[in-house]
VEXDREN-2710 file (C-alpha; in Angstrom, 1 decimal):
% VEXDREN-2710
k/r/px/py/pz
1/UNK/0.0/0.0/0.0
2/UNK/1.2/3.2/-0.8
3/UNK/2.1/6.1/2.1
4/UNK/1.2/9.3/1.0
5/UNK/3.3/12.1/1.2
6/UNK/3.4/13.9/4.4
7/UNK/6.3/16.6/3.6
8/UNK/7.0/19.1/5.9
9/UNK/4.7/22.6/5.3
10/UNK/7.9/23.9/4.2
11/UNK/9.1/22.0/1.7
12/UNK/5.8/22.6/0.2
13/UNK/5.4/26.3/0.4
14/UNK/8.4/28.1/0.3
15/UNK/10.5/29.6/-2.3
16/UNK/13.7/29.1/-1.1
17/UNK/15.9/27.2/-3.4
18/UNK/16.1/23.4/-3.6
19/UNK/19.5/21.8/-3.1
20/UNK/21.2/19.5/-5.2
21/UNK/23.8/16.8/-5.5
22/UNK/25.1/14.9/-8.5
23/UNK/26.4/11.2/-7.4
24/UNK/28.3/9.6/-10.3
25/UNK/28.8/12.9/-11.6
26/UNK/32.0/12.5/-14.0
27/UNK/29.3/10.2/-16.3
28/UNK/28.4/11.8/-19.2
29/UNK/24.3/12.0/-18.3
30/UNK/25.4/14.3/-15.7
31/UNK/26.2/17.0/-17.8
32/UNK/22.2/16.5/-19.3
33/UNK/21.3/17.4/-15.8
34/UNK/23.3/20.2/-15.3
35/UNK/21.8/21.5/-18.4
36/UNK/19.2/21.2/-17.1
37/UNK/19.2/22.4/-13.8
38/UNK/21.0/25.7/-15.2
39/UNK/17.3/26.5/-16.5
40/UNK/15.7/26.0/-13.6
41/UNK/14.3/28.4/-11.1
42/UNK/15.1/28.3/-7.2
43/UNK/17.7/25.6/-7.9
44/UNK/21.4/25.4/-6.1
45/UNK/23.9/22.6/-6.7
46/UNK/25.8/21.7/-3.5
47/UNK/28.0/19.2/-4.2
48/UNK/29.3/15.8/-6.0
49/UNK/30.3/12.6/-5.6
50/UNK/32.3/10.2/-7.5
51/UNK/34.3/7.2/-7.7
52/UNK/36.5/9.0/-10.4
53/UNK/38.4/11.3/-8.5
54/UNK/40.0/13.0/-11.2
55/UNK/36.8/13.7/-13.7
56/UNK/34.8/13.9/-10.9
57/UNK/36.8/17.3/-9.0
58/UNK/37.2/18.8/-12.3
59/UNK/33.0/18.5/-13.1
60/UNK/32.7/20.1/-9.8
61/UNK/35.6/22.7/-9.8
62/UNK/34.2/23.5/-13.4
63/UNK/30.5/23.5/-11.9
64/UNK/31.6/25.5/-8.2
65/UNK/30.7/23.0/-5.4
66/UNK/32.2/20.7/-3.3
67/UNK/33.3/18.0/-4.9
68/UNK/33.7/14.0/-2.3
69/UNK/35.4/10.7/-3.1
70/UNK/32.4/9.5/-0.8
71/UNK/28.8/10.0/-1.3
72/UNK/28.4/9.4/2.3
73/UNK/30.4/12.3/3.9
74/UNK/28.5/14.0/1.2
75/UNK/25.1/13.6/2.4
76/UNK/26.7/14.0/6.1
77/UNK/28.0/17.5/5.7
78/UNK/25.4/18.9/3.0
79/UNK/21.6/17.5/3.3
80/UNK/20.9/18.0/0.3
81/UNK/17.3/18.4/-0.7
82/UNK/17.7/16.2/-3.6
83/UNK/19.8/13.7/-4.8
84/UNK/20.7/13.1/-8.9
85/UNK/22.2/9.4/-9.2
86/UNK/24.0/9.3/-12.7
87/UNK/26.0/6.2/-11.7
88/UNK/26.2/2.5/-13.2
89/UNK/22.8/0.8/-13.5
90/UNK/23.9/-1.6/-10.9
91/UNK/24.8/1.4/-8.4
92/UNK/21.5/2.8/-8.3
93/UNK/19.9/0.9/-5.6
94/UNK/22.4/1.3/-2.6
95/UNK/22.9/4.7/-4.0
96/UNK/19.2/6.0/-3.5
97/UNK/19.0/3.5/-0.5
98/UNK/21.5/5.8/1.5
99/UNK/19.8/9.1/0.4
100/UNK/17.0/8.0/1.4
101/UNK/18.3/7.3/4.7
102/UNK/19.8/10.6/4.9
103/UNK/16.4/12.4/4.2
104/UNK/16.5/13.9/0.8
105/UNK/14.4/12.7/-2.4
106/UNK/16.5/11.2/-5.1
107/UNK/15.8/11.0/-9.1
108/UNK/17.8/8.1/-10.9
109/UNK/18.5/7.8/-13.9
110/UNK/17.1/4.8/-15.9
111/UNK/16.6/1.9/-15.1
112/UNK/15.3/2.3/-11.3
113/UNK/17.6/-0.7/-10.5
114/UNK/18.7/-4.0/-12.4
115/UNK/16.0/-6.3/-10.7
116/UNK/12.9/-6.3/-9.3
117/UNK/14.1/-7.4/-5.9
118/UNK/16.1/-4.2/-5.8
119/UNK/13.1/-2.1/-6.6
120/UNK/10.4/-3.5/-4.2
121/UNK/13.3/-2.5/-1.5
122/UNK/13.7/0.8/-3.1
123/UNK/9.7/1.9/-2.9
124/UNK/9.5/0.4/0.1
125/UNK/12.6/2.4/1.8
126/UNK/11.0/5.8/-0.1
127/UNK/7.8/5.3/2.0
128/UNK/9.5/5.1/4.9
129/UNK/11.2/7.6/4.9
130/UNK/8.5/9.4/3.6
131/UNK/10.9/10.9/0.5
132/UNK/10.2/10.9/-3.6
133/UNK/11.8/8.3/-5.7
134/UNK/11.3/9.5/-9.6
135/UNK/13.1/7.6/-12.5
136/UNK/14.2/9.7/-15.2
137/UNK/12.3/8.7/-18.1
138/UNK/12.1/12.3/-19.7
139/UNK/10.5/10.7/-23.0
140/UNK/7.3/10.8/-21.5
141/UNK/6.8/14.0/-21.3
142/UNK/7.1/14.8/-25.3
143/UNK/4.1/15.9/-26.0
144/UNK/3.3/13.4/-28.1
145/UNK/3.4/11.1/-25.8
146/UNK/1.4/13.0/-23.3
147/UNK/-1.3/13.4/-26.2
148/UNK/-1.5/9.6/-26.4
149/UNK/-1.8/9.3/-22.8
150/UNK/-4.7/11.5/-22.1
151/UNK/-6.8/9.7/-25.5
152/UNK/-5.9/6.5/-23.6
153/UNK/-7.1/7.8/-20.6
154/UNK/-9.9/9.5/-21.7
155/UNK/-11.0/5.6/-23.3
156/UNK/-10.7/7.5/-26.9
157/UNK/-9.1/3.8/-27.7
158/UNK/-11.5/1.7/-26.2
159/UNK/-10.4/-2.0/-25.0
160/UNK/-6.5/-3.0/-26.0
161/UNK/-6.6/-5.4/-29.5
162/UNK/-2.9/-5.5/-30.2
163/UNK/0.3/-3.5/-29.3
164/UNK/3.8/-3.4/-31.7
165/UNK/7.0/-1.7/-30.7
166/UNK/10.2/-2.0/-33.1
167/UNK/13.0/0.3/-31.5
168/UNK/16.4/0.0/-33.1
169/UNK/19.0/2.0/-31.2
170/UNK/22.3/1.8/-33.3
171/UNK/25.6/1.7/-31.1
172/UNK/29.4/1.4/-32.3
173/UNK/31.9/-0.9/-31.0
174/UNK/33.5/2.1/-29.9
175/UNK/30.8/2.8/-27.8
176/UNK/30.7/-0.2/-25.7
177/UNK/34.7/0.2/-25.7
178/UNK/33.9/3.8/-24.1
179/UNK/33.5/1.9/-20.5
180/UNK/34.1/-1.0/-19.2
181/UNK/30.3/-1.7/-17.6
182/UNK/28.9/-1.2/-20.9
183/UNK/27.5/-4.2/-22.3
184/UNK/28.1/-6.7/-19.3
185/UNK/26.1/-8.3/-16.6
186/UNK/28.1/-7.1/-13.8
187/UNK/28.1/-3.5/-14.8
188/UNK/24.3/-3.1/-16.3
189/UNK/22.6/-5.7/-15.2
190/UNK/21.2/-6.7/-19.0
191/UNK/22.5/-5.0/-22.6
192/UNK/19.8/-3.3/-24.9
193/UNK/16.8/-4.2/-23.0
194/UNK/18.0/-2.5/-19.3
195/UNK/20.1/0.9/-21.1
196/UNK/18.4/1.6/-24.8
197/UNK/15.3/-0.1/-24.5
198/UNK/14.0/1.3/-21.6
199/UNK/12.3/4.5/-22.9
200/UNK/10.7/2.3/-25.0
201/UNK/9.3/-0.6/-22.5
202/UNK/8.7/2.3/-19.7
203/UNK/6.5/4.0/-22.8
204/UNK/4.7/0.8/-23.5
205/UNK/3.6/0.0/-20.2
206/UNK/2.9/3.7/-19.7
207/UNK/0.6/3.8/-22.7
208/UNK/-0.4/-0.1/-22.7
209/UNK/0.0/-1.4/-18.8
210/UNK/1.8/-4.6/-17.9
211/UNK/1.6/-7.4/-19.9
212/UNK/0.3/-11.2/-18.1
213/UNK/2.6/-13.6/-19.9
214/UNK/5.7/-12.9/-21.9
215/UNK/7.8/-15.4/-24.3
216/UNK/11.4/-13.4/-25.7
217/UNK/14.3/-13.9/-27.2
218/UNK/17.6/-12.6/-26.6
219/UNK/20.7/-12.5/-28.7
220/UNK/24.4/-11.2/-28.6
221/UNK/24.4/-10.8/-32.6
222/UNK/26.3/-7.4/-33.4
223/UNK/28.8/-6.4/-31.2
224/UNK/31.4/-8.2/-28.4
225/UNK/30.1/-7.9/-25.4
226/UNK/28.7/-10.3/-22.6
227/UNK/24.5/-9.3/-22.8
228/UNK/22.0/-8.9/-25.1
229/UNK/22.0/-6.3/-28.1
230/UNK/19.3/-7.9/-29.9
231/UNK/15.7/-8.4/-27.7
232/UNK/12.3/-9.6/-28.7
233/UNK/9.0/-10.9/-26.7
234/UNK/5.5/-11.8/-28.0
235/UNK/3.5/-10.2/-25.3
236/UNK/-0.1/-11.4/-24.0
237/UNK/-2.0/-8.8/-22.2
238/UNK/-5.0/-9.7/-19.4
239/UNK/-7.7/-9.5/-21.6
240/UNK/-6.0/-11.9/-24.2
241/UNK/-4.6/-9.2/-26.5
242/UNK/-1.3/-9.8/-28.0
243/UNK/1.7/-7.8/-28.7
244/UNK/5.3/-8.1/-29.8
245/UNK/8.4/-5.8/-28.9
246/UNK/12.1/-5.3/-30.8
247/UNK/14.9/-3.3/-29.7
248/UNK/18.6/-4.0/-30.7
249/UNK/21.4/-2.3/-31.2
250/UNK/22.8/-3.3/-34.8
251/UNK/20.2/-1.9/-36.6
252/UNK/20.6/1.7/-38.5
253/UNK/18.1/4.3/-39.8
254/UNK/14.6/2.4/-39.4
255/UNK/12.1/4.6/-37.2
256/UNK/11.5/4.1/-34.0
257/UNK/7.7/2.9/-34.3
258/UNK/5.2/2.1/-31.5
259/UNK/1.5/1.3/-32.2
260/UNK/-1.4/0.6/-29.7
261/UNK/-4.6/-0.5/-31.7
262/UNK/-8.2/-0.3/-29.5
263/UNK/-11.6/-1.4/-30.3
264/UNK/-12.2/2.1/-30.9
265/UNK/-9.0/3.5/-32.2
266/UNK/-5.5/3.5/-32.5
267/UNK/-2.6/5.1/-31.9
268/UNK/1.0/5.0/-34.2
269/UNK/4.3/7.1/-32.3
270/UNK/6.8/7.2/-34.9
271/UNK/9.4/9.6/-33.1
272/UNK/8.1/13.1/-32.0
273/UNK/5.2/12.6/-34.5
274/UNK/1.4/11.2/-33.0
275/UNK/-0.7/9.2/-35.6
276/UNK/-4.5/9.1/-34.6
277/UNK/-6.8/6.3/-36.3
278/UNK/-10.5/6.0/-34.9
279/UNK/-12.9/3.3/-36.2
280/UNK/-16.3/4.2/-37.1
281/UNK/-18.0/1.7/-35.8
282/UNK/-15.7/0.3/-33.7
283/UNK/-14.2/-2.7/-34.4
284/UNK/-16.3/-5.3/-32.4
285/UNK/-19.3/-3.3/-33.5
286/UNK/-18.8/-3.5/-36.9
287/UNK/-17.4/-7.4/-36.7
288/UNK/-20.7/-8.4/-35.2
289/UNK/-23.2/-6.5/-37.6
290/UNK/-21.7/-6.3/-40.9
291/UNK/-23.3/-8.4/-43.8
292/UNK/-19.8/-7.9/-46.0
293/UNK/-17.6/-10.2/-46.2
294/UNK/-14.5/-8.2/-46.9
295/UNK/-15.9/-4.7/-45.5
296/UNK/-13.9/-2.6/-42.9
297/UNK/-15.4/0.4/-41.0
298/UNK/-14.5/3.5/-41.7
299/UNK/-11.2/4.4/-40.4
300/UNK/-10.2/8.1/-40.1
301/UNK/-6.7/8.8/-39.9
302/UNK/-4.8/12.4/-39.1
303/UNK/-1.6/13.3/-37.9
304/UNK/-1.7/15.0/-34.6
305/UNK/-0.3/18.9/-34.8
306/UNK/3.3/18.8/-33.3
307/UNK/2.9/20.7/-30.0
308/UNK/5.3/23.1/-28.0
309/UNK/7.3/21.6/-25.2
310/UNK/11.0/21.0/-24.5
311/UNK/10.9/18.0/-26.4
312/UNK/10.8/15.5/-23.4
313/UNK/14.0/16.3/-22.1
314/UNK/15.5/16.4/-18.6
315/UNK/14.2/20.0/-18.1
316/UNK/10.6/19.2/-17.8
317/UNK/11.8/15.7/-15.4
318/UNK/13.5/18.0/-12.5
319/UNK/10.9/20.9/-13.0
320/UNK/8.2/17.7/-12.5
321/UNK/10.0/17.3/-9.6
322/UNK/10.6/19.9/-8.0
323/UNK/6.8/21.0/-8.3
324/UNK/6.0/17.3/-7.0
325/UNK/8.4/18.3/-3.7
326/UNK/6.5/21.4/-3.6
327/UNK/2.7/20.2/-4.1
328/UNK/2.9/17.0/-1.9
329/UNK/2.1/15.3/-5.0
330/UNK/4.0/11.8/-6.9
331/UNK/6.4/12.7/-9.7
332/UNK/5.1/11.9/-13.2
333/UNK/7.6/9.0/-13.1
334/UNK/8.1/6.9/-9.6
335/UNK/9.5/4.1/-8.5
336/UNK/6.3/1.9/-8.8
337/UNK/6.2/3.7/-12.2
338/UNK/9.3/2.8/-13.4
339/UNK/9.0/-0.7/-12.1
340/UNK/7.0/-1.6/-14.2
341/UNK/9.1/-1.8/-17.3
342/UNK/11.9/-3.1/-15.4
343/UNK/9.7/-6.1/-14.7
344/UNK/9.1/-6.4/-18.8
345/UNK/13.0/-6.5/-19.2
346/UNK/13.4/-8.6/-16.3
347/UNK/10.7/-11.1/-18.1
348/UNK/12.3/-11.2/-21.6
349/UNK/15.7/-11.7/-20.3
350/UNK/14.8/-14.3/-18.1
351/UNK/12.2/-15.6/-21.1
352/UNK/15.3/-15.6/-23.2
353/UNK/17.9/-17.3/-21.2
354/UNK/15.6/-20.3/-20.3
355/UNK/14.0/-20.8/-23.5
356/UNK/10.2/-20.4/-21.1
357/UNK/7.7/-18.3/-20.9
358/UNK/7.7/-15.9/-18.4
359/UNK/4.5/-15.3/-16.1
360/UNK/4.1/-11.8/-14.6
361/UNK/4.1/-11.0/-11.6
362/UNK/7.9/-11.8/-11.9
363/UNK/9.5/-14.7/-9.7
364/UNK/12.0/-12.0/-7.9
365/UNK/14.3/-14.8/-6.4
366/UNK/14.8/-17.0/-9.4
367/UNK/15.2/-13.8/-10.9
368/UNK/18.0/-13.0/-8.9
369/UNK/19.4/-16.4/-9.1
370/UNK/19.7/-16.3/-12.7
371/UNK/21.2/-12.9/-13.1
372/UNK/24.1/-13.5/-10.1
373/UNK/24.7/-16.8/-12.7
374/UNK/25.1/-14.6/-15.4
375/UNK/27.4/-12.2/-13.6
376/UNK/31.4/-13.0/-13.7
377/UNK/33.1/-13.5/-10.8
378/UNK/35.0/-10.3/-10.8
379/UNK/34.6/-6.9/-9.1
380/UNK/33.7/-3.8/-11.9
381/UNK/36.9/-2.3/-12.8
382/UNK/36.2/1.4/-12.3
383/UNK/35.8/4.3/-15.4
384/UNK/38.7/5.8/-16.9
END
């Protein structure tokens, strides 16, 4: 059962500025952050943490804080109001565990965690404490997406008939050379489905919920590395519907395509772009009463007008938050949001290293004994 917020009456009414801290900050994401944060109102930046000493004081040198070798003497000597965790996948769970001990709200950067053992202890740890936990999953709030959302809300769609997602997410060799986590179980926790993939499964269950049963099929096909750069699941939803997902990472210049086809309509998002279909009747309707053989109802099909926003970036996931912090409210993205596309990849990995099918809810401790058998038996050698 969810707690709900009790914040303190000043954390939702005044203006003073919130404070921040970057953990992990010498990874690249960080500088997205600091981007952002530069543009947001009634913000401060107190400090940074990293393992890499040497990037990490020269981000915070170049930034004007206090840059720590240890997050922990950070959150000891600053309290910061909020904590950004840009670290390795597999860092994010005692990360955001300790600032949550240490009183402040915490956004992570996707995935929440690497299993779903990890993330029950994380929302539960986030209640106690009475804190925010929000998962930065900014391509939810291209408007676009937020379009489709309020349609599917509003029941524009009507009951779920089918759902497609093809994602390719082309990556170099040289990108997985960048860092020696990329691309291995010890250092992500999964390959394509747990880094690239997860906009897209966090916008599928977003748009579509959580699928019942899943059935994938994972493959090392393009690059040398230990996990998966080629994914894909045939999906059965609760009321019978099916779907099917791809993402990989050897595959250039196709779209980016998800589709989410209703009794009533449907919806295509190929990139920033919105397609609306609505069947007149709808489809069940028409089925049912029809003497054709071969008729269709009418379908109506327009593009959606492209619509101002910052293009689902990290500006409008801290300015989400920081109004959240303010209002009492959740985040548009927390951690039982975002745990429910790390189930999905959870599923099709474990779907695709057994060779079964994978019944959600997800067994969390064979879960976990199947990913500490894929691990190596050697510690993470840190970024250079």
């Amino acid at each position: 059962m969810k707690i709900p917020m009790k914040l303190p009456l000043s954390a939702s009414t005044s203006t003073t500025p919130l404070t921040y801290a970057i953990l992990g900050c010498a990874a690249g994401i960080a500088q997205s952050h600091l981007a952002a944060l530069r543009r947001l109102p009634d913000t401060r930046i107190v400090g940074m943490a990293d393992l890499d000493t040497e990037r990490g004081a020269a981000q915070a040198a170049h930034t004007g804080c206090p840059f720590f070798a240890d997050h922990h003497d950070l959150l000891a000597a600053l309290h910061p109001d909020i904590a950004i965790i840009c670290a390795p996948h597999p860092a994010h769970a005692a990360l955001a565990l300790d600032c949550l001990a240490a009183g402040c709200h915490a956004l992570v950067e996707k995935p929440l965690a690497v299993e779903m053992a990890e993330a029950d202890t994380l929302i539960a740890a986030a209640d106690a404490a009475n804190r925010l936990l929000a998962v930065n999953f900014q391509q939810r709030f291209l408007p676009a997406v937020e379009r489709a959302r309020r349609l599917i809300a509003a029941g524009d769609l009507g009951p779920l008939v089918r759902t497609l997602c093809v994602e390719p997410w082309f990556r170099t060799d040289a990108y997985y050379r960048s860092a020696p986590w990329r691309g291995t179980w010890r250092g992500e926790g999964g390959g394509v489905l747990m880094n690239q993939g997860a906009h897209t499964l966090d916008l599928l269950c977003l748009l579509a919920g959580s699928p019942t049963q899943v059935h994938g099929w994972t493959r090392t096909l393009a690059h040398r590395i230990e996990t998966e750069d080629t994914a894909q699941a045939l999906l059965e939803y609760p009321n019978g519907a099916p779907g099917y997902v791809y993402v990989g990472t050897g595959e250039a210049g196709g779209p980016r395509r998800l589709e989410i086809v209703g009794d009533r309509g449907a919806i295509e998002l190929i990139g920033g772009k919105l397609i609306i279909r609505r069947f007149r009747p709808a489809l069940g309707v028409f089925r049912a009463s029809s003497p054709a053989l071969f008729a269709q109802p009418v379908i109506a099909r327009r593009v959606a007008r492209q619509r101002p926003g910052d293009g689902g970036g990290h500006l409008a996931v801290h300015r989400d938050l920081r109004d959240a912090i303010r209002t009492g409210r959740p985040p548009r993205c927390d951690a039982r949001e975002a745990r429910r596309s790390l189930e999905l990849a959870n599923a099709i990995i474990a779907s695709g290293t057994t060779g079964q099918s994978v019944t959600l809810p997800l067994d969390r401790p064979a879960y976990s004994a199947l990913l500490a058998a894929l691990r190596p038996g050697r510690p993470l050698a840190p970024r250079p």
